[in-house]
C-alpha positions, 0 to 999 in steps of 0.5 A, a space after each residue: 733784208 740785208 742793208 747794202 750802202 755799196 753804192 747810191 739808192 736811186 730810191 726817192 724821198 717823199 720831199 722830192 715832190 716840189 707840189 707838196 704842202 700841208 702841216 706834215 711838210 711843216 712838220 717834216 722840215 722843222 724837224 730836220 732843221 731841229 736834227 740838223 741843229 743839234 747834231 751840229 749841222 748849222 756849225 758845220 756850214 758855218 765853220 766852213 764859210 768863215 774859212 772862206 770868209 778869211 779871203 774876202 776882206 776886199 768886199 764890203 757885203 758878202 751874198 750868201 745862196 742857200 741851195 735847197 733852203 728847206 725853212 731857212 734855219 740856216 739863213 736866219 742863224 747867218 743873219 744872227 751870226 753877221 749882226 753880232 760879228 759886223 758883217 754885213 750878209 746878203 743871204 738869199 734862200 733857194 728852193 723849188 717848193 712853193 710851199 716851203 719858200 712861203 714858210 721859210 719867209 714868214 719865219 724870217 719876216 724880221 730879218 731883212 737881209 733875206 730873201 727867197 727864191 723859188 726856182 728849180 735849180 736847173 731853170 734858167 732862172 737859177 742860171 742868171 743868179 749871182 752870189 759869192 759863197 753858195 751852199 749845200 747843206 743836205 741838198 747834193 744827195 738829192 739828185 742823181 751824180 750827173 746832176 750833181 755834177 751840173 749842179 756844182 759846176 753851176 754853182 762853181 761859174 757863179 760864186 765868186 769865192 766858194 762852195 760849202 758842202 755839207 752832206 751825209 756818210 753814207 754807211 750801215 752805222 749811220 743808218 742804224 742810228 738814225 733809226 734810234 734819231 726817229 725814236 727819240 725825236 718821235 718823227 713823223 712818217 715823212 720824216 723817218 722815210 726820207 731821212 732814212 733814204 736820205 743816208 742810203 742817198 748820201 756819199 763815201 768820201 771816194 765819191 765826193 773826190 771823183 767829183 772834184 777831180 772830174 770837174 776839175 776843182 783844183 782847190 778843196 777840201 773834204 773831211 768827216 765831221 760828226 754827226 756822219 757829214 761830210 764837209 767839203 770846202 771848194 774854194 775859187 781864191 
């Protein structure tokens, strides 16, 4: 069957489900924090928080909400990267899966600056939390485009400084790609399935400006970055 990335699959990934547990979810998200690191991800987040870290000279402690925190590889390369630059992180992990929170914080008991939450995103729980740079990295395509839309404007009322997104390219190269990804990283069956649903989830760049416009983000920025990301910088200052 031919593959068609016109417009966003509403098919759904297996990690959707916020009851799943066991040793393939571990499996399944230590790997897509592995890819995710070496393909440049963890850089591209953080490139796009010291941009907006230029405009917060004025506090003294920068709380950082990780959306969709997975095992929280992110935050704990944050943690390292405030240790060595003086900077001093409050990062708080976000996730609805009980489970992966679990793991997230025994992986990251040595860093104190960190905490979890478990909390779906569109509980009232998540409404109340405050934070001055939130970020998505490989969360948005998750969710259908309404959501996505109360998803940032949430976040957007919430952060006092700025949004950082990172997410996939959806196009025919990139899938085929990935399918070779799954090959040499020898991916389990959740992790090819998902990743692959992920890509056919992901956005064109067409897709993320209507967002911006529609909610009226006057200031942002969206450029392509390797390994097939988008980077979308919205800043409030």
């Amino acid at each position: 069957m031919a593959l068609n990335t016109k417009h966003r699959t509403e098919e759904t990934e297996i990690m959707d489900d916020f009851l799943l547990e066991g040793e393939e979810l571990i499996v399944a998200l230590d790997k897509i924090a592995t890819i995710n690191r070496l393909l440049g991800g963890n850089k591209l987040t953080l490139h796009g928080i010291k941009l907006l870290l230029k405009k917060t000279e004025n506090l003294k402690t920068i709380t950082i909400a990780d959306v969709g925190c997975g095992n929280g590889d992110m935050l704990r390369m944050l943690a390292e990267y405030g240790k060595k630059q003086n900077i001093n992180f409050k990062l708080i992990g976000i996730d609805a899966n009980a489970f992966t929170v679990n793991y997230a914080q025994e992986l990251s008991k040595e860093f104190k600056n960190i905490e979890y939450l478990c909390l779906d995103i569109f509980s009232k729980e998540f409404r109340d939390v405050k934070y001055d740079i939130a970020l998505c990295t490989l969360t948005l395509h998750h969710f259908s485009n309404q959501e996505i839309e109360n998803i940032l404007d949430l976040l957007h009322q919430n952060a006092s400084v700025g949004i950082v997104v990172n997410d996939l390219h959806r196009s025919k190269l990139a899938y085929r790609l990935f399918e070779g990804v799954c090959y040499v990283f020898n991916l389990n069956a959740m992790s090819k399935n998902d990743g692959l649903v992920s890509i056919l989830r992901g956005f064109k760049k067409n897709e993320l400006v209507h967002f911006s416009k529609k909610l009226k983000l006057n200031n942002y920025s969206i450029n392509w970055k390797w390994a097939f990301r988008y980077q979308w910088i919205i800043s409030k200052i």
